[in-house]
NUKE-494637 format. One record per atom (N, C-alpha, C): x, y, z; atom name. Coordinates in nm, 4 decimals. Each point is the difference from the previous one (the first is absolute). Example, Ala and Ser with C-alpha at 12.3 -4.5 7.8 and 13.67 -1.06 7.14 Angstrom:
# NUKE-494637
[r [1.3190; -0.5690; 0.7800]; N] [r [-0.0890; 0.1190; 0.0000]; CA] [r [0.0900; 0.1200; 0.0000]; C] [r [-0.0350; 0.1050; -0.0720]; N] [r [0.0820; 0.1190; 0.0060]; CA] [r [-0.0770; 0.1090; 0.0730]; C] 
//
This chain:
# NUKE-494637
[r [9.4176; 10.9836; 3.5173]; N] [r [0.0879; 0.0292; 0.1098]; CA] [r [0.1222; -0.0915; -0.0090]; C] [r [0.0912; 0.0479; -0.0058]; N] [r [0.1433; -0.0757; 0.0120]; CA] [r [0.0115; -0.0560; 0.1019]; C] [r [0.0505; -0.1096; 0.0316]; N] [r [0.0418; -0.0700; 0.1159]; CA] [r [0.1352; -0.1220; -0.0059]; C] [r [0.0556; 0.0070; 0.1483]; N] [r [0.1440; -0.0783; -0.0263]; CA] [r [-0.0540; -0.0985; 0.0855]; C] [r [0.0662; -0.1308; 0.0006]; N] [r [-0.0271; -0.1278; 0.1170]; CA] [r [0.1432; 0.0141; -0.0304]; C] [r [0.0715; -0.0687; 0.1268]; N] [r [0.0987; -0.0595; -0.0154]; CA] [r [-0.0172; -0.0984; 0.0694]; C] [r [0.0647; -0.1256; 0.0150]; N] [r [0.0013; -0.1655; 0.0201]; CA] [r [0.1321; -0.0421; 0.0427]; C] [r [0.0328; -0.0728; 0.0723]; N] [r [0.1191; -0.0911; 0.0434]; CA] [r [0.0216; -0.0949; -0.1514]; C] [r [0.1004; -0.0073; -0.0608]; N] [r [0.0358; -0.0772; -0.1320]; CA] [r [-0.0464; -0.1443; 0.0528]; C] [r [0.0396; -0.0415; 0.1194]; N] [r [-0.0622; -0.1658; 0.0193]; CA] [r [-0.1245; -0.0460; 0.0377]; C] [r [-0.0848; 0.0470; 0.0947]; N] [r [-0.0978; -0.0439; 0.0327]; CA] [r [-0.1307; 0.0699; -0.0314]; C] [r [0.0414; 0.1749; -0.0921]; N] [r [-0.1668; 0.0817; -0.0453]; CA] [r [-0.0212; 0.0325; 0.1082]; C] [r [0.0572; 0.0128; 0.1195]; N] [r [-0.0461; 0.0879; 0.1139]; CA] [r [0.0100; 0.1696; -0.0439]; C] [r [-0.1253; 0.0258; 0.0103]; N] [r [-0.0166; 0.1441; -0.0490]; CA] [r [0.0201; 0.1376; 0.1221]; C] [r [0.1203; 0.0402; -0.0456]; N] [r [0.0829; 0.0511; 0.1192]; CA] [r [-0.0586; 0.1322; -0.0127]; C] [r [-0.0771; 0.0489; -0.1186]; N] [r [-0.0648; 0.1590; -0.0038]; CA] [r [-0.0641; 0.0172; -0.0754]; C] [r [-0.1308; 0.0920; 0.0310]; N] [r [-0.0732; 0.0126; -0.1602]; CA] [r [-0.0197; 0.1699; 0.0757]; C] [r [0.0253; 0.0611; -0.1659]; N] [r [-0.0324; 0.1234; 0.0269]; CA] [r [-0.0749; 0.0071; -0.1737]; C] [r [-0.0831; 0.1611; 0.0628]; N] [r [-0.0352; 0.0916; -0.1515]; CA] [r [0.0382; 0.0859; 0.0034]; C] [r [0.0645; 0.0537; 0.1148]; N] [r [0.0522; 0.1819; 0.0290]; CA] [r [0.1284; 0.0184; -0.0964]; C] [r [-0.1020; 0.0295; -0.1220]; N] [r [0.1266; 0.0010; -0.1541]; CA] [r [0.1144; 0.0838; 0.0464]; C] [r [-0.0299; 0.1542; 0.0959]; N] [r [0.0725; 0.1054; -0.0197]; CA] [r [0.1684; 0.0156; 0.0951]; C] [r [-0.0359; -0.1287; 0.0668]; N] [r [0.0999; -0.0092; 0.0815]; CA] [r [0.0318; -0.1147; 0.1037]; C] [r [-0.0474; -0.0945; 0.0009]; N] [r [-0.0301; -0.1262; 0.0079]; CA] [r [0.0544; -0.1161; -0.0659]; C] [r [-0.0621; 0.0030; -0.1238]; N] [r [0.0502; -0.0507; -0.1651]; CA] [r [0.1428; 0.0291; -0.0088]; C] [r [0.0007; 0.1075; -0.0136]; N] [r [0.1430; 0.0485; -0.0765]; CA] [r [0.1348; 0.0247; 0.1232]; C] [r [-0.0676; -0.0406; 0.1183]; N] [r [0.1346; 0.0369; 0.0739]; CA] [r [0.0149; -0.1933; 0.0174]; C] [r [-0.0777; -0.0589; -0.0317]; N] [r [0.0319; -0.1560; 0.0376]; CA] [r [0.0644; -0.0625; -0.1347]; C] [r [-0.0336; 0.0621; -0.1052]; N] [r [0.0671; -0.0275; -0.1637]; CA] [r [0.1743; 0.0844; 0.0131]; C] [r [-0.0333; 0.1111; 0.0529]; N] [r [0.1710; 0.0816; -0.0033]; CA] [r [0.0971; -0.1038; 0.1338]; C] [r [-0.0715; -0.0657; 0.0545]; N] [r [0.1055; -0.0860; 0.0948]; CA] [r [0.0499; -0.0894; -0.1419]; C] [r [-0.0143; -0.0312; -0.0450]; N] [r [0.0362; -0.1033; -0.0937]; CA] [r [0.0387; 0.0398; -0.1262]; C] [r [-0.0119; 0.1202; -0.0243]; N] [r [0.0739; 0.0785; -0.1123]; CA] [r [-0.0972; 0.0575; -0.1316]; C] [r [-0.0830; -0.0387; 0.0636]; N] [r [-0.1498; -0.0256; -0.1401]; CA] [r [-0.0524; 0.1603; 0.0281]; C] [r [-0.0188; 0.0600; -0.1252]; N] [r [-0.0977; 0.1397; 0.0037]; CA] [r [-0.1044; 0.0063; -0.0070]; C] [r [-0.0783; 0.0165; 0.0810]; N] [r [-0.1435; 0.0326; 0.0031]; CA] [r [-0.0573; 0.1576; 0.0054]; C] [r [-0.0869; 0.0728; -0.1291]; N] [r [-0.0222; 0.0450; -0.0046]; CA] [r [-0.1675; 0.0352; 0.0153]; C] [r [-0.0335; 0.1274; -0.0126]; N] [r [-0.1553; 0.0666; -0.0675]; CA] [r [0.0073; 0.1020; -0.0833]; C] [r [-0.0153; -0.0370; -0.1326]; N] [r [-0.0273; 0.1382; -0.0948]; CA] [r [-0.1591; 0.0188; 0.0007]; C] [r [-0.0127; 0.0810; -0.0629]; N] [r [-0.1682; 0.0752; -0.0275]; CA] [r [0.0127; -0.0546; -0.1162]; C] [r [-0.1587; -0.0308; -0.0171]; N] [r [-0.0212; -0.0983; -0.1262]; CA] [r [-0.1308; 0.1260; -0.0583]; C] [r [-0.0057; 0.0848; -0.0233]; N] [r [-0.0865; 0.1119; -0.0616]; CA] [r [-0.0375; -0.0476; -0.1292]; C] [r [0.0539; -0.0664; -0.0634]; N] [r [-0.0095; -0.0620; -0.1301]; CA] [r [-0.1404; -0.1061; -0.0159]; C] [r [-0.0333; 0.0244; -0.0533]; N] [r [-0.1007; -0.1624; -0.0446]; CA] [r [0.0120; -0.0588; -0.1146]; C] [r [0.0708; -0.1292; 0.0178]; N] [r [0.0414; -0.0481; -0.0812]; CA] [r [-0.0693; -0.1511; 0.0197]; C] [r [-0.0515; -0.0933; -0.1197]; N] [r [-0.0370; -0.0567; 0.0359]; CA] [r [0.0560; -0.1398; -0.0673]; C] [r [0.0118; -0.1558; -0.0076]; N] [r [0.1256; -0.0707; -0.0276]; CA] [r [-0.1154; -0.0160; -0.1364]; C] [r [0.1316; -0.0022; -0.1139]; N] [r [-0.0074; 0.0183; -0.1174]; CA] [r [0.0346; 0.1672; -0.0225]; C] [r [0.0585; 0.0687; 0.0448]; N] [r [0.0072; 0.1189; -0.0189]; CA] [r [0.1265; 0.0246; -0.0739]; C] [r [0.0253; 0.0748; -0.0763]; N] [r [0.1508; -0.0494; -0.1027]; CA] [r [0.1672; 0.0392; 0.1066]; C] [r [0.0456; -0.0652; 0.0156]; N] [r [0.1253; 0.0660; 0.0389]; CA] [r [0.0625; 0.1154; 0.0091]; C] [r [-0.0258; 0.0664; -0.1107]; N] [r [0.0642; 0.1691; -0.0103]; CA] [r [-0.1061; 0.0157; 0.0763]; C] [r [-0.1418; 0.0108; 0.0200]; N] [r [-0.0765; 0.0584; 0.0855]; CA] [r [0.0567; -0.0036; 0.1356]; C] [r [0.0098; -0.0839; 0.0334]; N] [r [0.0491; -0.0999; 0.1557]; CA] [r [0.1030; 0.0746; 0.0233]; C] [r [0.1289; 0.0110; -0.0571]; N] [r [0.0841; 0.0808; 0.0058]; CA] [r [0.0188; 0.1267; 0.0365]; C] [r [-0.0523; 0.0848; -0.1246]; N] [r [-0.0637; 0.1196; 0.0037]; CA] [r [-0.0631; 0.0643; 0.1270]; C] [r [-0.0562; -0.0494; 0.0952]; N] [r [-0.0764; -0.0096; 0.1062]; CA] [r [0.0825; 0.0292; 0.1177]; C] [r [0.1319; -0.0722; 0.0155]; N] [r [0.0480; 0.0050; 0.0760]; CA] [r [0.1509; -0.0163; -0.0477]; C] [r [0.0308; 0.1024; -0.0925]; N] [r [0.1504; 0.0133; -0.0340]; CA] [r [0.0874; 0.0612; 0.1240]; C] [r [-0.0904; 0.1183; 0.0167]; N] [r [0.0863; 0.0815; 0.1000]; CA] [r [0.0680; -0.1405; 0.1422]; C] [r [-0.0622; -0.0685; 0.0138]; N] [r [0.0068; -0.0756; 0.1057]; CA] [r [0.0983; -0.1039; -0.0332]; C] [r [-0.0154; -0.0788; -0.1280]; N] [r [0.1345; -0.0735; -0.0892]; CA] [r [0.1206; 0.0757; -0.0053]; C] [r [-0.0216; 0.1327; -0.0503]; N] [r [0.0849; 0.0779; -0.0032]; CA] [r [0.1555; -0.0349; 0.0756]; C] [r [-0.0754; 0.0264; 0.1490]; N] [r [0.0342; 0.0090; 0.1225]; CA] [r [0.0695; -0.0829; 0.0240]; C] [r [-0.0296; -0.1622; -0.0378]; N] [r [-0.0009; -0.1007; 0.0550]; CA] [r [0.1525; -0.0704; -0.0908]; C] [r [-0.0369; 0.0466; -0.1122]; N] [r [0.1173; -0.0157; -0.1422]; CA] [r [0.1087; 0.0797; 0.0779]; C] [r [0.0281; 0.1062; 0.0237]; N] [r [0.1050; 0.1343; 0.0526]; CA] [r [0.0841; -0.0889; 0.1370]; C] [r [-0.1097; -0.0310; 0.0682]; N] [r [0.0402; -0.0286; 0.1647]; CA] [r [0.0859; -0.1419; 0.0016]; C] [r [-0.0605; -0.0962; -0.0866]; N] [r [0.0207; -0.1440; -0.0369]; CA] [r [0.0650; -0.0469; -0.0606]; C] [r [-0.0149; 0.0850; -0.1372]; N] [r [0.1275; -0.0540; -0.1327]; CA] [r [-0.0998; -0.1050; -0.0445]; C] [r [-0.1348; 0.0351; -0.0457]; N] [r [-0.0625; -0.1175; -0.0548]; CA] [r [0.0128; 0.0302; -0.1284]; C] [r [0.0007; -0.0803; -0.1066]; N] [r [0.0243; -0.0123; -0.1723]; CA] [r [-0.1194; 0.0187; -0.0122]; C] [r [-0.1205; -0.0361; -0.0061]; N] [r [-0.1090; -0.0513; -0.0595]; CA] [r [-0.1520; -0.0351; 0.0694]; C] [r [-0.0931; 0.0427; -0.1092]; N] [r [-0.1591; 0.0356; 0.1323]; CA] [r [-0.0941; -0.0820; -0.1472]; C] [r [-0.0726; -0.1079; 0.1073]; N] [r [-0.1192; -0.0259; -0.0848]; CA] [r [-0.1062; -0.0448; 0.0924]; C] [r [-0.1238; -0.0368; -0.0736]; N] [r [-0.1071; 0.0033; 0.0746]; CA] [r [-0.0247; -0.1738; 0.0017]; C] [r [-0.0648; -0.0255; 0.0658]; N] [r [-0.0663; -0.1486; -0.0406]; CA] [r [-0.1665; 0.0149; 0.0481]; C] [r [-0.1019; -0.0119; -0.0572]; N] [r [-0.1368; 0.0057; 0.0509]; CA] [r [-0.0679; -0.1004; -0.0084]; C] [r [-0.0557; -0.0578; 0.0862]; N] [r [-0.0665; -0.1395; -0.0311]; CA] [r [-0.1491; 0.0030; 0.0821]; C] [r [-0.0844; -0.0734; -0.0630]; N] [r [-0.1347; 0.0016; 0.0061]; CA] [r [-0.0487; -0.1404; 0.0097]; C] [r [-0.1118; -0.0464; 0.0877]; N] [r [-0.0399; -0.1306; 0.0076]; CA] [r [-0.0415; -0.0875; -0.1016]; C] [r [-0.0143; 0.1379; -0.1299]; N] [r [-0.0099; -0.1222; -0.1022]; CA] [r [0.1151; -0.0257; -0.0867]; C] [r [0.1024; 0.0361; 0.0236]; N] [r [0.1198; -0.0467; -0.0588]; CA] [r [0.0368; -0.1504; -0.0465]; C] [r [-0.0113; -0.0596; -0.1061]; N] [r [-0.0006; -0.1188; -0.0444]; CA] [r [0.1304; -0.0531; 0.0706]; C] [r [0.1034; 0.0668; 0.0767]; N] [r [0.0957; -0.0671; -0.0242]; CA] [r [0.0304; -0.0038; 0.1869]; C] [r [-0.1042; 0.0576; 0.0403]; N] [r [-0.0109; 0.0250; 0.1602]; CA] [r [0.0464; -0.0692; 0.1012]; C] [r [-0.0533; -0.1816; -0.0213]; N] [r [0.1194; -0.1308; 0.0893]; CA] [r [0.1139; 0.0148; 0.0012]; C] [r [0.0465; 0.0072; -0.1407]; N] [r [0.1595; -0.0453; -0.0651]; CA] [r [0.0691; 0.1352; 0.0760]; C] [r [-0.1139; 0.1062; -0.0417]; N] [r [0.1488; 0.1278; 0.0581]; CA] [r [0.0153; 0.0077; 0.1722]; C] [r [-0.1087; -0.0022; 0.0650]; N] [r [-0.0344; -0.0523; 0.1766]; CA] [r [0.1411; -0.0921; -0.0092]; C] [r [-0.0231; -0.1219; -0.0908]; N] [r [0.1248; -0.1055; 0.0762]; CA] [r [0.1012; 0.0227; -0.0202]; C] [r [0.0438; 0.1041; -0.0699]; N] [r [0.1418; 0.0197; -0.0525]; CA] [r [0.0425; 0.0926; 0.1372]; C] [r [-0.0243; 0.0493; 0.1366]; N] [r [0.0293; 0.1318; 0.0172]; CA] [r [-0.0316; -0.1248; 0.1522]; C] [r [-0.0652; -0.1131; 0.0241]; N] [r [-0.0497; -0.0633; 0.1339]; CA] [r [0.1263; -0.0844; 0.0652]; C] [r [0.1322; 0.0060; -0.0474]; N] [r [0.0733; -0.0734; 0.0592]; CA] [r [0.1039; 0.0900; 0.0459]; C] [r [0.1322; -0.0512; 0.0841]; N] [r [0.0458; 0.1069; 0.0506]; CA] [r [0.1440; 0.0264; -0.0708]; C] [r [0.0015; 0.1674; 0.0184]; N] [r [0.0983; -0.0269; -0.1244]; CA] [r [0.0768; 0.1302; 0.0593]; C] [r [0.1521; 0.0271; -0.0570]; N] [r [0.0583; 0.1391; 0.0260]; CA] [r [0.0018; 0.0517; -0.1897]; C] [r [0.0840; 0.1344; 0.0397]; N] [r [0.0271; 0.0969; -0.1506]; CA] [r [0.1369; 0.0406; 0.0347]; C] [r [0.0454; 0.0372; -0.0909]; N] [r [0.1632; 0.0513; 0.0282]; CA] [r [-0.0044; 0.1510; 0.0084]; C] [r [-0.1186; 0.0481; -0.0259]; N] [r [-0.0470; 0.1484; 0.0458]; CA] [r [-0.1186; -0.0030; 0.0761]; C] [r [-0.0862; 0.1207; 0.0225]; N] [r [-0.0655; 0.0888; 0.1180]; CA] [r [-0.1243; -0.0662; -0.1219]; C] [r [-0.0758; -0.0469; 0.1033]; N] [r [-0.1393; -0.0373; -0.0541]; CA] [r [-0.0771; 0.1201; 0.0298]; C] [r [-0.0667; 0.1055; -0.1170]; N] [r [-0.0615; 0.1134; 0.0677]; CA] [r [-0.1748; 0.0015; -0.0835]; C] [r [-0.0747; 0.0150; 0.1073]; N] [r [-0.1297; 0.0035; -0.0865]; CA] [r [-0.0708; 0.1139; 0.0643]; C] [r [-0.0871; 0.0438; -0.0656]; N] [r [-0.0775; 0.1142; 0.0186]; CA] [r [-0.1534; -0.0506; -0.0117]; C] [r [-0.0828; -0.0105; 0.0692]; N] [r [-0.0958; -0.0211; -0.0505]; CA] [r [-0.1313; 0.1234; 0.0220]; C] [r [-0.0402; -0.0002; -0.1264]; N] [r [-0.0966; 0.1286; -0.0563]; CA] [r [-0.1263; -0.0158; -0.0256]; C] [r [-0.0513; -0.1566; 0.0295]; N] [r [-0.1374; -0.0460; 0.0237]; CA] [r [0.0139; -0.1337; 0.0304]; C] [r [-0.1140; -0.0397; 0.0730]; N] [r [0.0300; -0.1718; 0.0373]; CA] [r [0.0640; -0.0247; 0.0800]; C] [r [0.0655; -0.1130; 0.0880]; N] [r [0.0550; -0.0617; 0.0753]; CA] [r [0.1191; -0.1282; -0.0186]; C] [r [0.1177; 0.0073; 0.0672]; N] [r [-0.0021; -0.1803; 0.0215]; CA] [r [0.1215; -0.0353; 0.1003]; C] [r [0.0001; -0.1038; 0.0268]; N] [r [0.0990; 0.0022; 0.1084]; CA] [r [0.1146; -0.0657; -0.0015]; C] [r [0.0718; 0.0759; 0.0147]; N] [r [0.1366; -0.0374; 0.0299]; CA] [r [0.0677; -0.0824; 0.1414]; C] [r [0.0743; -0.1303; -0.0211]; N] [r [0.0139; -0.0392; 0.1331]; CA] [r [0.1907; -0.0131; -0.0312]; C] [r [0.0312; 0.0620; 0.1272]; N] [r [0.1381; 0.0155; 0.0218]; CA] [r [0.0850; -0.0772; 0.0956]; C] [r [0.1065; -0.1210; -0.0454]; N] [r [0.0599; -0.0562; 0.1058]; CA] [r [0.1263; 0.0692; 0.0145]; C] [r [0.0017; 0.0680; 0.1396]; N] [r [0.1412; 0.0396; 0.0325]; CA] [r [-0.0216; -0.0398; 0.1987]; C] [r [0.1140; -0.0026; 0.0350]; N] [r [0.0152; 0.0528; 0.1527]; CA] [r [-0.0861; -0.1833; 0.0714]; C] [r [0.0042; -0.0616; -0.0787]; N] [r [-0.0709; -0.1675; 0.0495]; CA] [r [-0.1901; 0.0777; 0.0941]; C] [r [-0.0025; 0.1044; -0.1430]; N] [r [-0.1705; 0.0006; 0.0039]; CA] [r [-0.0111; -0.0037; -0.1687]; C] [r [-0.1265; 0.0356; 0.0362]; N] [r [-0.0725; 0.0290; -0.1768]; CA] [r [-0.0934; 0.1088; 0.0386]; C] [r [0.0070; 0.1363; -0.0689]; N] [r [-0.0993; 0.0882; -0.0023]; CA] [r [-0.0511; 0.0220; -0.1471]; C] [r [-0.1075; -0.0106; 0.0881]; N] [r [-0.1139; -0.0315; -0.1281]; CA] [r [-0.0900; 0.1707; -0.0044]; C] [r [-0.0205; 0.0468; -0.0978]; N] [r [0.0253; 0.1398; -0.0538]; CA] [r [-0.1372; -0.0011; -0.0841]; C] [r [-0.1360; 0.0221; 0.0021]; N] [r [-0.0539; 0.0086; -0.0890]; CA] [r [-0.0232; 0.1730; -0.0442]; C] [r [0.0774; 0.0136; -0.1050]; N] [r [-0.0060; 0.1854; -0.0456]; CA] [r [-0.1414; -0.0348; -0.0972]; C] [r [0.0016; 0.1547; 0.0156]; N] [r [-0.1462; 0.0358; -0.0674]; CA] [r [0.0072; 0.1085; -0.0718]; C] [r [-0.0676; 0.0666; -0.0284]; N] [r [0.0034; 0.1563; -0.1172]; CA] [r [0.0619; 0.0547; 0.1128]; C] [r [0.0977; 0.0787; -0.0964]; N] [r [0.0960; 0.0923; 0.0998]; CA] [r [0.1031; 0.0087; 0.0560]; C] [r [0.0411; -0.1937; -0.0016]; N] [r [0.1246; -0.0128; 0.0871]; CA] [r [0.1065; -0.0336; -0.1145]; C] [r [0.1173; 0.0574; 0.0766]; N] [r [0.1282; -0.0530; -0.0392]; CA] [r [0.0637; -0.0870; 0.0836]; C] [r [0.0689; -0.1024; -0.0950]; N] [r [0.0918; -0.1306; 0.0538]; CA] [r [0.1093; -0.0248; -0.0493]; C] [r [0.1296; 0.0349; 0.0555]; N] [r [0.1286; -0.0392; -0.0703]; CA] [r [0.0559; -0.1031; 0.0717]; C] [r [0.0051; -0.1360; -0.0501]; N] [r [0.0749; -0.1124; 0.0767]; CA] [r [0.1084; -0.0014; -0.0390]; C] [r [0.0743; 0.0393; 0.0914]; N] [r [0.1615; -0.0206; -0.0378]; CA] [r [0.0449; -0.1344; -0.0880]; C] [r [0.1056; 0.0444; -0.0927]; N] [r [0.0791; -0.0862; -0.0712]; CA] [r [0.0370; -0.1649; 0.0874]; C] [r [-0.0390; -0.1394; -0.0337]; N] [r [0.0777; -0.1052; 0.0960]; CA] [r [-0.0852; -0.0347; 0.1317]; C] [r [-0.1525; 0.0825; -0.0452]; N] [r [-0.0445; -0.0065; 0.1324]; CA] [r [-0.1544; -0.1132; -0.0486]; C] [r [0.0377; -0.1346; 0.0552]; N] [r [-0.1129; -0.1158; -0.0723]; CA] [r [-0.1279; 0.0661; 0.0514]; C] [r [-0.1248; -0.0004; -0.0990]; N] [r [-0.1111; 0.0169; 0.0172]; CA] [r [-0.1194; -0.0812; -0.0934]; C] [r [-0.0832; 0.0373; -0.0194]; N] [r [-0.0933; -0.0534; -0.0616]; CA] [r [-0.1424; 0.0991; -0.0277]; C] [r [-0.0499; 0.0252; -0.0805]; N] [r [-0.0876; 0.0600; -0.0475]; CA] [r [-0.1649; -0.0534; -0.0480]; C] [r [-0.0469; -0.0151; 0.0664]; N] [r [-0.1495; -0.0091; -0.0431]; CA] [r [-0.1462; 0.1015; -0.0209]; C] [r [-0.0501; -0.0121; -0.0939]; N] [r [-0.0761; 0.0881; -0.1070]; CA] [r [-0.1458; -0.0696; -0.0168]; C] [r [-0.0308; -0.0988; 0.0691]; N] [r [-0.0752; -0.0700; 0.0471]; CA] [r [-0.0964; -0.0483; -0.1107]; C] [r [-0.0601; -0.0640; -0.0073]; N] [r [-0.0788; -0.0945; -0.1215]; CA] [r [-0.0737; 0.0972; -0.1076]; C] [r [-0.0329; 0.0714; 0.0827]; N] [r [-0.1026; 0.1322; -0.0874]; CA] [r [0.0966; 0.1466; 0.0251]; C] [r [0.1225; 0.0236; -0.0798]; N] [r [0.0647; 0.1039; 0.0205]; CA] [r [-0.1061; 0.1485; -0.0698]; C] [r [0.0635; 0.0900; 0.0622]; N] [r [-0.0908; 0.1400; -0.0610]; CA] [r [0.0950; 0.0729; 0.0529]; C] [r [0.1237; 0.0135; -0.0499]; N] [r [0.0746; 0.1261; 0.0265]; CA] [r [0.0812; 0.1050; -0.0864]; C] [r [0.0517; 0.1100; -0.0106]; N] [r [0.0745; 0.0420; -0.0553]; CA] [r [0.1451; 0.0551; 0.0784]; C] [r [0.0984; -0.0892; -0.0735]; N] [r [0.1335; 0.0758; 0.0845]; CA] [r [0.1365; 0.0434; -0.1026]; C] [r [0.0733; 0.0735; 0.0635]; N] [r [0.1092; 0.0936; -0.0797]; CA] [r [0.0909; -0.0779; 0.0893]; C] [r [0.0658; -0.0360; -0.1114]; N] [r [0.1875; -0.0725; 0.0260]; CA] [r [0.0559; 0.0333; -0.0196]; C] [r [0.1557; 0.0266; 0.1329]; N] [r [0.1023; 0.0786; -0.0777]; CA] [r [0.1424; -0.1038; -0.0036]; C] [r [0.0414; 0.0079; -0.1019]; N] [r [0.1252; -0.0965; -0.0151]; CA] [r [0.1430; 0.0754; 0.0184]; C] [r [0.0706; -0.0521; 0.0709]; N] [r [0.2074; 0.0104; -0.0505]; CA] [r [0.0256; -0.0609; -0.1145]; C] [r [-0.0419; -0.1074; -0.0202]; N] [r [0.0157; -0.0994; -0.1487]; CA] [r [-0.1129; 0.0080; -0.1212]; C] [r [0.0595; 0.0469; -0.0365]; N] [r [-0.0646; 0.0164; -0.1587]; CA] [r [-0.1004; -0.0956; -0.0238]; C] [r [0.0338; -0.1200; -0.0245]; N] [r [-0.0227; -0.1321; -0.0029]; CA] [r [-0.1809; -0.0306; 0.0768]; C] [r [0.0166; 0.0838; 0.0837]; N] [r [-0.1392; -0.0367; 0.1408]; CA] [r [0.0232; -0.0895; 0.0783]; C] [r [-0.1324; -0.0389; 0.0047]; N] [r [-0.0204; -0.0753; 0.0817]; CA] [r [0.0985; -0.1577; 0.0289]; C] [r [0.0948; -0.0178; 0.0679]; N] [r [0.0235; -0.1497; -0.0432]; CA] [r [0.0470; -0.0532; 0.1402]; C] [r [-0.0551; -0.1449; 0.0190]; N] [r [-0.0316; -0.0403; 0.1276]; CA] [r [0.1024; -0.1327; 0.0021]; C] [r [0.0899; -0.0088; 0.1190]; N] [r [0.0645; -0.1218; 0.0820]; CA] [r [-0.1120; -0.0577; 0.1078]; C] [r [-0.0260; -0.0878; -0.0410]; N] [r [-0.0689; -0.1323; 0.0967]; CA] [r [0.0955; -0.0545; 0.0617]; C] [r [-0.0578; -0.0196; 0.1620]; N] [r [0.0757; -0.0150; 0.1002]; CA] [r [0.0198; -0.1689; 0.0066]; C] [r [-0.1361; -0.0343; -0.0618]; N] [r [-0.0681; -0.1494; 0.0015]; CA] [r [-0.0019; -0.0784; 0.1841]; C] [r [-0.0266; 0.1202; 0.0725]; N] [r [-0.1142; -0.0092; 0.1414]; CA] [r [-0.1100; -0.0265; -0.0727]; C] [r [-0.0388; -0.0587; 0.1332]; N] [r [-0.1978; -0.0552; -0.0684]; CA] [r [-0.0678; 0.1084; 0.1774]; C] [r [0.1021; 0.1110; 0.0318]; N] [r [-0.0420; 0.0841; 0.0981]; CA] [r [-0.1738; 0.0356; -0.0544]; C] [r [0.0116; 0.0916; -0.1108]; N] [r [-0.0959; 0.0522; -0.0335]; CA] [r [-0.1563; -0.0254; 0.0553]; C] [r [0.0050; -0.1812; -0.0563]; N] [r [-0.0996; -0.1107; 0.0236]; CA] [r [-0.0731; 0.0043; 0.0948]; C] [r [0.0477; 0.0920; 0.1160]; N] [r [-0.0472; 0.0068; 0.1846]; CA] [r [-0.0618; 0.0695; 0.0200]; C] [r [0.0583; 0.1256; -0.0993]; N] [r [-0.1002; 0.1552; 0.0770]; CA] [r [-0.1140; -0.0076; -0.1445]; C] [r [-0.0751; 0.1446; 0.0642]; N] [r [-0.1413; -0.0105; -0.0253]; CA] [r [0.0792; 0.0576; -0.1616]; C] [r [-0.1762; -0.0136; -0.0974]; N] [r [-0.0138; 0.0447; -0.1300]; CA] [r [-0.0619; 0.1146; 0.0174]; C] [r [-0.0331; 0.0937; -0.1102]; N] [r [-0.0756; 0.0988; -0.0058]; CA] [r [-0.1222; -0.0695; -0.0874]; C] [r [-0.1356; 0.0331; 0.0847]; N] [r [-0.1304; -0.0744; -0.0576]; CA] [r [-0.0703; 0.1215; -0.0393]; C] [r [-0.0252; 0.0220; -0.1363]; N] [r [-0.0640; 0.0690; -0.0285]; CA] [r [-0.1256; 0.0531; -0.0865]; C] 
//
């Protein structure tokens, strides 16, 4: 089940918790510019599954998303709890950081949560199979995938390049919760 908290940025006073993905979620993410979606995940795909598969699955829906957006570029990332490299990639993604484009993820199995500082809160976003998340370009967040990740998600880029992250070097992050999993 998807669910948003949002928090006062200074003191973690938790000003809302919802799960009502369908309209709840996404009308408290569109105050702030962020897309929250639900696709149908009909697919079973499971992490280790090859990319063109992942793809394949849900082109029509990239499709869409490439046309509407002007995105360059779609890849997958899948990660599993036994991933040798599982700490290092968790810490790379735990501090707070902006992009000079639309952070967009899809996720098609698994979970993880996204925490968003805008508006002097932080909404904290844990998506699950099914949801879509576009964090606007400039907009500091932080991403956690939690110690034992198990997910599969589709990225769509403006920059060729991918993924590439500005650290804000806030130690915000440090306050709100992790994903324990």
């Amino acid at each position: 089940m998807s669910i948003i908290r949002i928090y006062n940025e200074t003191d973690t006073t938790n000003l809302l918790f919802t799960s009502d993905r369908q309209s709840r979620i996404a009308e408290r993410l569109n105050d702030i510019g962020v897309r929250f979606e639900q696709w149908s995940t009909t697919s079973t795909l499971a992490p280790g599954a090859s990319q063109e598969d992942v793809i394949a699955a849900y082109q029509a829906d990239i499709d869409r998303l490439m046309q509407e957006d002007g995105y360059q570029t779609v890849d997958v990332v899948s990660l599993s709890a036994d991933h040798p490299q599982k700490a290092e990639l968790r810490q790379k993604f735990l501090s707070e950081h902006t992009h000079s484009e639309d952070e967009v993820r899809f996720f098609v199995a698994g979970e993880g949560l996204f925490s968003l500082h805008a508006d002097n809160k932080v909404f904290e976003v844990l998506c699950q199979q099914g949801d879509l998340i576009s964090v606007p370009a400039n907009t500091p967040h932080w991403f956690d995938m939690g110690p034992n990740p198990g997910f599969i998600a589709i990225r769509l880029f403006n920059n060729p390049d991918g993924w590439v992250a500005n650290f804000t070097d806030s130690p915000i992050a440090e306050r709100f919760n992790r994903l324990e999993n």
